[in-house]
N, C-alpha and C positions, 0 to 999 in steps of 0.2 A: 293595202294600198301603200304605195312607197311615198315615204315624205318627202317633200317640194326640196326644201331645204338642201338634200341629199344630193340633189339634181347637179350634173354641173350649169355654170349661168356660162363658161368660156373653158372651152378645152382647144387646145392644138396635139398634133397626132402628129411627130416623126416629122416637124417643120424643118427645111432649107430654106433660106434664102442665100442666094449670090446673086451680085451686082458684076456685069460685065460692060467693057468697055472698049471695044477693038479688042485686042489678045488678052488685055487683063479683066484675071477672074478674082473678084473677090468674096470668098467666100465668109457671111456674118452666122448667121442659122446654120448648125449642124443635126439634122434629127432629133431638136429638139423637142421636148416633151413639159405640157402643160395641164393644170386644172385648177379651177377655182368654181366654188360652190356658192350662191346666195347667204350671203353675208358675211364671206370671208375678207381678210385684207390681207395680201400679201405686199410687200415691197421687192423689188427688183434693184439691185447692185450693181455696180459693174462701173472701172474706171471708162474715161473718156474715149469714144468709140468702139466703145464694146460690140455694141450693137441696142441698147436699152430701148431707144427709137424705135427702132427697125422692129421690133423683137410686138411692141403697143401697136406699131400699124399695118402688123401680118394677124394680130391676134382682135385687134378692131374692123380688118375690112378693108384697109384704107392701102393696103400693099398688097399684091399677091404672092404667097409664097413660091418659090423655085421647086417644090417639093413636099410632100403632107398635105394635110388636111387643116381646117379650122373650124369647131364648131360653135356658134353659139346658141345659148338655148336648145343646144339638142339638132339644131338648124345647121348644116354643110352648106360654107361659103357656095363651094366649091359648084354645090348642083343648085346653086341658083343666078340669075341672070345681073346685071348692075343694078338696074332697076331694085330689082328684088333685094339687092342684100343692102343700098339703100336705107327701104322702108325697115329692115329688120335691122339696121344701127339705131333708125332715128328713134324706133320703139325701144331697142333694149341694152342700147351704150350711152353713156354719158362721157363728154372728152372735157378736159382741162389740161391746158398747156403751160408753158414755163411765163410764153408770151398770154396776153388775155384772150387775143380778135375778135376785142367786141368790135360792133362798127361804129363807126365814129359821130353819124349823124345822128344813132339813135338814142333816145335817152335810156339808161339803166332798166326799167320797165318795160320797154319796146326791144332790147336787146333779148331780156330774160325769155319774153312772149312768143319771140322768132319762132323756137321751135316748133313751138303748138302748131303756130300760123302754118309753117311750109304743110305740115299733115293736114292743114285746113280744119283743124279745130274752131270753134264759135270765138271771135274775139273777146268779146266777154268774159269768158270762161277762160280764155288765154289767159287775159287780162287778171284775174281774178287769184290765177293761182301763179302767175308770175310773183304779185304782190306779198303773195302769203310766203313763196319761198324766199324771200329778199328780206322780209319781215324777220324768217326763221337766222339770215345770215348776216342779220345788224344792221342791214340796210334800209330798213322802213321809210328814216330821215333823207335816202339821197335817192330815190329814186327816179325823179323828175329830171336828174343830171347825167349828162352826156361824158362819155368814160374822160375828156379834156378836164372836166370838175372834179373827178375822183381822183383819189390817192393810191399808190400801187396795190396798196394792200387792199382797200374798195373795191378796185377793179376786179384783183383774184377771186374778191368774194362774189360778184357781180358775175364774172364765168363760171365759179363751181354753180353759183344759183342756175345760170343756163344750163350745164349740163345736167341737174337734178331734177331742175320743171318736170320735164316725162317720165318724172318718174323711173329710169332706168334699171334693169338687173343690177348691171356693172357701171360702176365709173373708170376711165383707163386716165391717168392724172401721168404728166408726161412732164418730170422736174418739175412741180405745179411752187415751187418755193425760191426755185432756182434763181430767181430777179427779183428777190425780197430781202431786207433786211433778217439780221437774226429772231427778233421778236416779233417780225410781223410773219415771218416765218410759221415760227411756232404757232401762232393761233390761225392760219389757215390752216395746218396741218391737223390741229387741235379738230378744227371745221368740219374736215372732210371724215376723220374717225367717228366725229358726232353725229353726222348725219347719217354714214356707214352704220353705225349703232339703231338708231332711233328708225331709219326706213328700210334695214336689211339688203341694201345694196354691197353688191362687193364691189370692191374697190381693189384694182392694180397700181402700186404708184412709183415709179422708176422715178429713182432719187442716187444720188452720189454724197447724201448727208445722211451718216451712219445715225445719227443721235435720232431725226427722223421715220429712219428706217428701222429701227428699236421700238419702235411706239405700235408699231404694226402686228399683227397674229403670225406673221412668217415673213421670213427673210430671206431672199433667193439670191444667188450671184450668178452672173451673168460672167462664163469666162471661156474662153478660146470655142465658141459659137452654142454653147452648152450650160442648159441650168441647173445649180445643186444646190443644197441647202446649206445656208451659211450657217458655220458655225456659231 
C-alpha cells in the first residue's frame, strides 16, 4: 500500500496562463511545472509582477489556466464542473491573503465558523471547532470581536484560523505577511509553519521576503513564467 503522505495534495501539469486584451498578449505561465505532497512547505519567490498571484489562483481553482492541467488530491480541475471544483476547494484548500476579508459584521468566531456553515455543517459543531482553532492561534480572548476591534496582526491570525477550520490538505497563503509589521510578521509566519507541522497540511506561500522564505522546506522562484529551485 502506498503511503498517503507520498501522494501529491497539488500538482500543476505543463500550466500557461496569458492574459489578453484586444491585441495584447501577455504571457505569465510558461509550461510550468509543479508538486507539493502533505506536509510539505514550499515558498514561491519572484520580484513584483512575476506572476506569484497568478501562479496561487491557477493552482487553487480560482483562475483557469490557458494551457495544462491542475490537480488537486489526485482530482483534474479540468474534468470537473464549477460546482464541483468548488466543493473540492472548500474540502481540501485553505486561502490567506496579504489582505484578511474577513467580514466586517461578523465577530472573529462567526468569521472562523463560515466555512463549516456554507458546507452546512451543524452549527454547533462549526461553532465548536471554530473556537478550538482560534484558541490554537492566540485568540481565545478576542473572539466575540469583530475584525474593526482586532489588530492587524489578530486579524491575519483570525484568517489563517478560517482557512485551517476544515481542516485543509494545503494552505495556498498569498503575501500572508505582506501588511504587517516586521515582528508581527515573523510570528504569523512562525503560525502558519506551526500549524503546517502539528496538522500535516502543506502550505504554499508566495512571499517577496527572503528571510521568510528561508524558514520554509523549499524555495522556488518564479522567473520569466517558470519555476526553479532557488539557489
Amino acid at each position: 500500500m502506498s503511503d498517503p503522505t507520498d501522494r501529491p495534495v497539488v500538482r500543476g501539469q505543463e500550466i500557461d496562463k496569458t492574459f489578453e486584451e484586444g491585441e495584447l498578449r501577455v504571457s505569465v505561465l510558461r509550461g510550468l511545472e509543479f508538486c507539493l505532497k502533505r506536509g510539505e512547505q514550499v515558498a514561491i519567490i519572484g520580484a513584483s509582477g512575476s506572476g506569484k498571484s497568478t501562479l496561487l489562483h491557477v493552482l487553487g481553482g480560482l483562475s483557469r489556466p490557458s494551457g495544462g492541467r491542475v490537480f488537486i488530491d489526485d482530482q483534474d480541475l479540468s474534468a470537473l464542473s464549477m460546482r464541483e471544483q468548488g466543493l473540492l476547494r472548500n474540502a481540501k484548500l485553505g486561502f490567506v491573503y496579504q489582505f484578511h476579508h474577513l467580514l466586517p459584521e461578523f465577530t472573529a468566531l462567526e468569521n472562523v465558523a463560515m466555512p463549516l456553515l456554507i458546507r452546512r455543517e451543524d452549527s454547533t459543531e462549526a461553532s465548536d471547532r471554530a473556537r478550538n482553532i482560534l484558541e490554537q492561534v492566540g485568540l481565545a480572548d478576542r473572539m466575540a470581536h469583530k475584525p474593526g476591534e482586532l489588530s492587524g496582526g489578530e486579524r491575519q491570525r483570525a484568517a489563517i484560523a478560517r482557512a485551517m477550520v476544515t481542516r485543509p490538505a494545503c494552505i495556498m497563503a498569498d503575501e500572508p505577511t505582506g501588511n504587517l509589521d516586521a515582528k508581527t510578521a515573523a510570528a504569523v509566519c512562525e503560525l502558519l509553519l506551526q500549524l503546517n507541522q502539528e496538522q500535516g497540511t502543506g502550505l504554499i506561500m508566495a512571499t517577496h521576503d527572503m528571510g521568510l522564505a528561508a524558514r520554509t522546506g523549499r524555495v522556488m522562484a518564479l522567473e520569466e513564467g517558470r519555476l526553479e529551485r532557488a539557489e
